[in-house]
Backbone as a printed PyTorch tensor [residue, N CA C, xyz], in Angstrom:
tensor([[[-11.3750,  -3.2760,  11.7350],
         [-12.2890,  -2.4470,  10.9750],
         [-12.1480,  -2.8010,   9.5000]],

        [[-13.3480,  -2.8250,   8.8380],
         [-13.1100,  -3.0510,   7.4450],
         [-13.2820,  -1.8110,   6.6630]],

        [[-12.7750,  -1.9020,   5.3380],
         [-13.0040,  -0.8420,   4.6030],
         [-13.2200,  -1.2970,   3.4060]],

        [[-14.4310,  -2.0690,   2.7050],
         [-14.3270,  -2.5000,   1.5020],
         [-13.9110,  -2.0210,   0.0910]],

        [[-14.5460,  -0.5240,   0.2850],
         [-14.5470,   0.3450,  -0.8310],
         [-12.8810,   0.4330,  -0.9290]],

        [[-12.5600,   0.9460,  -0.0950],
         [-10.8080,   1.1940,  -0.0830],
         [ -9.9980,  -0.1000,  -0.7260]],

        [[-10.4310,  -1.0910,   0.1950],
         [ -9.8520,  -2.4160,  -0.5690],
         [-10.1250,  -2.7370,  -1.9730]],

        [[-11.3900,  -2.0950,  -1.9300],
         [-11.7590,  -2.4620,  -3.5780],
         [-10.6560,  -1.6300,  -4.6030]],

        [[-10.4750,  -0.4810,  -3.9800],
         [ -9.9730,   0.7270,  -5.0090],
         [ -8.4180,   0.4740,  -4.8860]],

        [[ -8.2440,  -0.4640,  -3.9460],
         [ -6.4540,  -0.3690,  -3.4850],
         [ -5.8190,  -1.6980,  -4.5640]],

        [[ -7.2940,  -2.6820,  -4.8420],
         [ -6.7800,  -4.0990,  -5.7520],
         [ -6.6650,  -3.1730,  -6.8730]],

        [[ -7.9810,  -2.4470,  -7.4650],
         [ -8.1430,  -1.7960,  -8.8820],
         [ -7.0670,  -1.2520,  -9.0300]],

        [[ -6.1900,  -0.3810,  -8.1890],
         [ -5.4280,   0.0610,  -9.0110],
         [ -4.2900,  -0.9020,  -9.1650]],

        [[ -3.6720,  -2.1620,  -8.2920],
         [ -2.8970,  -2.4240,  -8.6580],
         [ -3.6310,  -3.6370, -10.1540]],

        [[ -4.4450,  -3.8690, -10.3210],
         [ -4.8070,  -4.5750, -11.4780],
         [ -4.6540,  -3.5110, -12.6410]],

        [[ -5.5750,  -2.2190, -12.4670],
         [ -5.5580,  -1.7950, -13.8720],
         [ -5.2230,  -0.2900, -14.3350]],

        [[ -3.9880,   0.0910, -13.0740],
         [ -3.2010,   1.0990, -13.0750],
         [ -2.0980,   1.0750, -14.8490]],

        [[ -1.8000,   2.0800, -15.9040],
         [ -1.0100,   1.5250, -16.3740],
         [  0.5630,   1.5000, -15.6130]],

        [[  1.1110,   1.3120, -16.4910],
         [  2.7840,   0.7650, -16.3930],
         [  3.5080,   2.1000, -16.2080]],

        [[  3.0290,   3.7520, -16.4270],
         [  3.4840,   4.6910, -16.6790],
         [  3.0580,   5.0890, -15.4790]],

        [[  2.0150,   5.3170, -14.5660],
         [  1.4860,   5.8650, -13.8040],
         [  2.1530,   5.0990, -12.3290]],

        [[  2.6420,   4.0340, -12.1940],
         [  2.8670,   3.3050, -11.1320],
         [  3.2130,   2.5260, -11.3670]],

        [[  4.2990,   1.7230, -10.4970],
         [  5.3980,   0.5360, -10.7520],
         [  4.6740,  -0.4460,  -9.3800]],

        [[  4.6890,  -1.8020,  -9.7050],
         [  4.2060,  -2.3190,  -8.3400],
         [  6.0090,  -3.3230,  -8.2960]],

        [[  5.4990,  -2.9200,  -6.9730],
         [  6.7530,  -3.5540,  -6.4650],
         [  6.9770,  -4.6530,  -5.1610]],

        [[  7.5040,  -6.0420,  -4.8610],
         [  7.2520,  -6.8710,  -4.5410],
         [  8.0630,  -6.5510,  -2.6140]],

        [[  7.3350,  -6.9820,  -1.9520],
         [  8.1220,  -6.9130,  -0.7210],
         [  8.0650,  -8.3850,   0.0850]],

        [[  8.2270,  -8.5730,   1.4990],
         [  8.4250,  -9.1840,   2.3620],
         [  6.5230,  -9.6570,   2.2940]],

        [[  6.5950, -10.9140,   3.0440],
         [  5.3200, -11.2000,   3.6120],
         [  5.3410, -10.8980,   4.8700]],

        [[  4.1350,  -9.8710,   5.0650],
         [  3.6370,  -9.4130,   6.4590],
         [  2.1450, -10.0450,   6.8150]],

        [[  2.6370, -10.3210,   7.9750],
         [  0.8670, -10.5100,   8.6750],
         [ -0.2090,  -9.0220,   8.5040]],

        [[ -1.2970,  -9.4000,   9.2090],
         [ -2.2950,  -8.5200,   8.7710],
         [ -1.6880,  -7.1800,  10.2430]],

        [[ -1.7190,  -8.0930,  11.0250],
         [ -1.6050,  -7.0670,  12.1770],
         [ -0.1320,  -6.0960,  11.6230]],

        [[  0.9580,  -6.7370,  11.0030],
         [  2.0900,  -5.8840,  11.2140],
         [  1.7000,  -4.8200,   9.5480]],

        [[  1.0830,  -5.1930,   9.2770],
         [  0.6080,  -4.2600,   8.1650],
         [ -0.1600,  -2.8690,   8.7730]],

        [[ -1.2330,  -3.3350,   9.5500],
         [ -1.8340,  -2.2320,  10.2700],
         [ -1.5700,  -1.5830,  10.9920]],

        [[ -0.6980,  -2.1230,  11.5170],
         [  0.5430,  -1.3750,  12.6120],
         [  1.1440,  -0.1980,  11.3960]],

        [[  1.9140,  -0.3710,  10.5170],
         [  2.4430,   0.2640,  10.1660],
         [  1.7030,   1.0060,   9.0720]],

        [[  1.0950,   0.6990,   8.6100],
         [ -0.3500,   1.4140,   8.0670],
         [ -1.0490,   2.8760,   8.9420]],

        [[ -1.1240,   2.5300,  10.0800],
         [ -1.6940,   3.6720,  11.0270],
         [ -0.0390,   4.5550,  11.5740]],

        [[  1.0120,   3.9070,  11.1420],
         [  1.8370,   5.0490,  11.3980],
         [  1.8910,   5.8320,  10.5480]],

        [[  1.9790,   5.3580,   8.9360],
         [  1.9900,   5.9870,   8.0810],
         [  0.3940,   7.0780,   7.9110]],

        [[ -0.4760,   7.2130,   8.7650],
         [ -1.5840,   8.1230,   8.5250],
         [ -2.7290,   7.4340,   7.5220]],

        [[ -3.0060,   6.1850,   7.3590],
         [ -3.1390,   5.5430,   6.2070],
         [ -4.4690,   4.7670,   7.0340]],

        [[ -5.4720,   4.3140,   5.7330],
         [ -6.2010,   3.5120,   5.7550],
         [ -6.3930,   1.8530,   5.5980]],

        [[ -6.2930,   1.3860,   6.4490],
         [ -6.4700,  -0.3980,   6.5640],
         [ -7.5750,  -1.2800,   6.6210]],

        [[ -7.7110,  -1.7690,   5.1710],
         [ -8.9160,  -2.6610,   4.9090],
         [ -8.3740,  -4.1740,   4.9410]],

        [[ -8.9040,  -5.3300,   5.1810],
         [ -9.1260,  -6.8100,   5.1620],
         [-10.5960,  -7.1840,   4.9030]],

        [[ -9.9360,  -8.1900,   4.1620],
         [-11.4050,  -9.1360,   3.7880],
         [-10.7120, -10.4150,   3.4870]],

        [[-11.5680, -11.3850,   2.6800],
         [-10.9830, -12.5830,   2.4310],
         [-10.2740, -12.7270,   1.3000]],

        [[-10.2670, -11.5770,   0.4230],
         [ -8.7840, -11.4790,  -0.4960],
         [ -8.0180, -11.0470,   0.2000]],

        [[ -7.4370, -10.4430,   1.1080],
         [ -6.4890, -10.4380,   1.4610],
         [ -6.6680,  -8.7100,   2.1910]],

        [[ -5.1280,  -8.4660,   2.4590],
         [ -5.6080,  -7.2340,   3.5540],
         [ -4.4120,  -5.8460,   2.4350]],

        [[ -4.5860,  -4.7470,   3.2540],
         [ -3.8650,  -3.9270,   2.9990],
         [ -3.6690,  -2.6800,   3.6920]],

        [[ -2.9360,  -1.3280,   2.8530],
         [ -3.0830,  -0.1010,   3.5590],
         [ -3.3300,   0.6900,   1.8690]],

        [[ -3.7750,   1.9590,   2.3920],
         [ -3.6480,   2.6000,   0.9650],
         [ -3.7540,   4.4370,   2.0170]],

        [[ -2.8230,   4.9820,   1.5330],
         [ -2.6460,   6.7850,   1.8180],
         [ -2.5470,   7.2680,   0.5960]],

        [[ -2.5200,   8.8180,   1.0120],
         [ -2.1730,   9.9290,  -0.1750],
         [ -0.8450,   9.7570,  -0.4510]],

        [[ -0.1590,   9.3500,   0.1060],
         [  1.6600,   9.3410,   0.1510],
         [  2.0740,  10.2060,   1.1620]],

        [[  1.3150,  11.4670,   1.3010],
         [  1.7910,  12.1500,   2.5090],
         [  0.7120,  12.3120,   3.8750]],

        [[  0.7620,  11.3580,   4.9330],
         [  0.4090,  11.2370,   5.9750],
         [ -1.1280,  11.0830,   5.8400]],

        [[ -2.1300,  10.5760,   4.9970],
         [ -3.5100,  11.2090,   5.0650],
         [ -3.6210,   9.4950,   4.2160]],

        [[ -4.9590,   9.3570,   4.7660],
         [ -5.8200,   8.0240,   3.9410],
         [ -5.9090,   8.4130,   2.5340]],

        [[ -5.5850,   7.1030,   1.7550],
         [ -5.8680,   7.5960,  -0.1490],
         [ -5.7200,   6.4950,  -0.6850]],

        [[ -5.4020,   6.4450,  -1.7080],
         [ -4.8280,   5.1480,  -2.9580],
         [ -3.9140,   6.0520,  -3.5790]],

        [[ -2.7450,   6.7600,  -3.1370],
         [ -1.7840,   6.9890,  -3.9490],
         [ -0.6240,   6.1040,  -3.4960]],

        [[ -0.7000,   5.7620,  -3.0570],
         [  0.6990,   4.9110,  -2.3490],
         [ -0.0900,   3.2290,  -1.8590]],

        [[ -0.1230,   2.4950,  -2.0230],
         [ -0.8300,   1.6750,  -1.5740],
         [  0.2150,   0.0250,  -1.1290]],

        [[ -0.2850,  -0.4860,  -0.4020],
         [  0.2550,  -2.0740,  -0.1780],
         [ -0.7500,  -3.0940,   0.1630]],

        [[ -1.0680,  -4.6520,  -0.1590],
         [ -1.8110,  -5.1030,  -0.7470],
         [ -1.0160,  -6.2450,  -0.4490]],

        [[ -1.4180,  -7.3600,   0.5870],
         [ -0.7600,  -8.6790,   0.6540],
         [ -2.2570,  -9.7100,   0.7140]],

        [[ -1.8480, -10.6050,  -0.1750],
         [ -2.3190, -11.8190,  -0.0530],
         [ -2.4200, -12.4620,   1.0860]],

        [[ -3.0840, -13.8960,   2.0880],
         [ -2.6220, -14.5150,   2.8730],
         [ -1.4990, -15.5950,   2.4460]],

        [[ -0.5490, -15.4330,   3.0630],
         [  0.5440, -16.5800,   3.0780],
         [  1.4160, -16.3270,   1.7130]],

        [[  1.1550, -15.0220,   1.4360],
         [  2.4490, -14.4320,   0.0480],
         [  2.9380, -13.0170,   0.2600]],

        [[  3.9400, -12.8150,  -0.5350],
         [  4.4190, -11.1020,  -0.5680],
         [  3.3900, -10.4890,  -0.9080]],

        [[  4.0770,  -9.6270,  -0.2610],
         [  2.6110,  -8.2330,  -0.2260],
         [  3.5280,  -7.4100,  -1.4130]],

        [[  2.7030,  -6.7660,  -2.2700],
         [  3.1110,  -6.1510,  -3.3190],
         [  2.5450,  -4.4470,  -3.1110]],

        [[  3.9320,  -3.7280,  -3.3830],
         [  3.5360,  -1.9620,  -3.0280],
         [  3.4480,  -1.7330,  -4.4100]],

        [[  2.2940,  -0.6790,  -4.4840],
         [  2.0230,   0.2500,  -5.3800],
         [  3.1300,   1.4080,  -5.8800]],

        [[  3.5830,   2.0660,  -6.1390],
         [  4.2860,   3.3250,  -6.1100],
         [  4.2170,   4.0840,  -7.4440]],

        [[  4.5540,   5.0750,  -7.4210],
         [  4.7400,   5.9650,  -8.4960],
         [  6.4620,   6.9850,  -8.3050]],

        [[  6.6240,   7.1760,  -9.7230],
         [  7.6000,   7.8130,  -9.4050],
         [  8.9220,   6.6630,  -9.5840]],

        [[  8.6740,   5.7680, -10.3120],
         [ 10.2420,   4.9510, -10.0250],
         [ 10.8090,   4.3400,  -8.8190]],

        [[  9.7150,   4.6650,  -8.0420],
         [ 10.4830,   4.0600,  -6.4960],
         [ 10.5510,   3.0550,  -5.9730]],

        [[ 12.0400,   2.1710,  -5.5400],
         [ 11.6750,   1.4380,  -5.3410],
         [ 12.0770,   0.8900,  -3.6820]],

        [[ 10.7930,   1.2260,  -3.2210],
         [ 10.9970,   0.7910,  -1.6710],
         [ 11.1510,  -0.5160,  -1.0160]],

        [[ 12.1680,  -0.9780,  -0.1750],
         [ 12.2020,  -2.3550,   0.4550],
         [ 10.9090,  -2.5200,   1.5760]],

        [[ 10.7780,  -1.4780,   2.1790],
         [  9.9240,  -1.4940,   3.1170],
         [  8.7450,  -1.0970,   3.2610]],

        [[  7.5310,  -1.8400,   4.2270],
         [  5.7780,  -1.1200,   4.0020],
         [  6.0460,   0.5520,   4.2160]],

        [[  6.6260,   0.5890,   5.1340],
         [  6.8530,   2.7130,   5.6930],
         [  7.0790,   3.1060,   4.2920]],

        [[  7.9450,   2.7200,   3.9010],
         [  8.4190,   3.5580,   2.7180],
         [  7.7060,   3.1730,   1.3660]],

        [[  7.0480,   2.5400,   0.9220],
         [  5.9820,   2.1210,   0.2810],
         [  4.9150,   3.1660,   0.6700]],

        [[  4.0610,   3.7830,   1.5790],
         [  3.3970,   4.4300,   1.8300],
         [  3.8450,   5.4400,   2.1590]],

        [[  4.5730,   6.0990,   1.9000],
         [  4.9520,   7.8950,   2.0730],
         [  6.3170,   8.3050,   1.0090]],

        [[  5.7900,   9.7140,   0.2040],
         [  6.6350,   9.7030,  -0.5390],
         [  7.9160,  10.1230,   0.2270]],

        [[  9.5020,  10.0280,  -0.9230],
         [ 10.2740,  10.2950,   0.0660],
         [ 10.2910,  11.3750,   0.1780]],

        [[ 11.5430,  12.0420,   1.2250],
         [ 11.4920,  13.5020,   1.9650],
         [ 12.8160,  13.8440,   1.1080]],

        [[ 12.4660,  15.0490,   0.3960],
         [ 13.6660,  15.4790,  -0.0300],
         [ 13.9110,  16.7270,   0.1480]],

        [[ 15.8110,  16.7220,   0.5090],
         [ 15.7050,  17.6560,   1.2650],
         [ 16.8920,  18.8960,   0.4420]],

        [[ 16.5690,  19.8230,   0.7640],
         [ 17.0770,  21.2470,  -0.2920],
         [ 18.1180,  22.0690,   0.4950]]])
């Protein structure tokens, strides 16, 4: 399934998000499928095209551009985040963490 608009809004922000609002942060290269895989666990929306593919959620379980990931073909996929975070993994790239009281 494509989602252009999403893809569109998931590059924009990592192009012209500032430096205060969100840190992008570099991960592993994933295929498209293991992106979407873990994209639909996270509750999240998965667009591809011929720039490349991604996921983008609210951070908590729901489709958005607050949390987003964004791989090229044949390079690291780079996560969006806010908040200082810095996640090794797509799961944790797309959901904020759980903190517990």
């Amino acid at each position: 399934m494509r989602h252009p608009v999403l893809l569109f809004a998931i590059i924009g922000n990592l192009l012209i998000a500032g430096p205060s609002l969100a840190n992008d942060v570099n991960l592993h290269k994933h295929t498209p499928e293991e992106i979407k895989s873990v994209c639909e666990k996270a509750g999240g929306s998965f667009s591809q095209d011929s720039a490349g593919y991604g996921c983008g959620t609210d951070c908590h379980g729901k489709a958005g551009t607050a949390c987003t990931v964004f791989c090229k073909p044949d390079q690291k996929c780079v996560a969006q985040v806010t908040g200082g975070r810095r996640p090794r993994h797509v799961i944790d790239a797309l959901q904020a963490p759980h903190h517990g009281h």
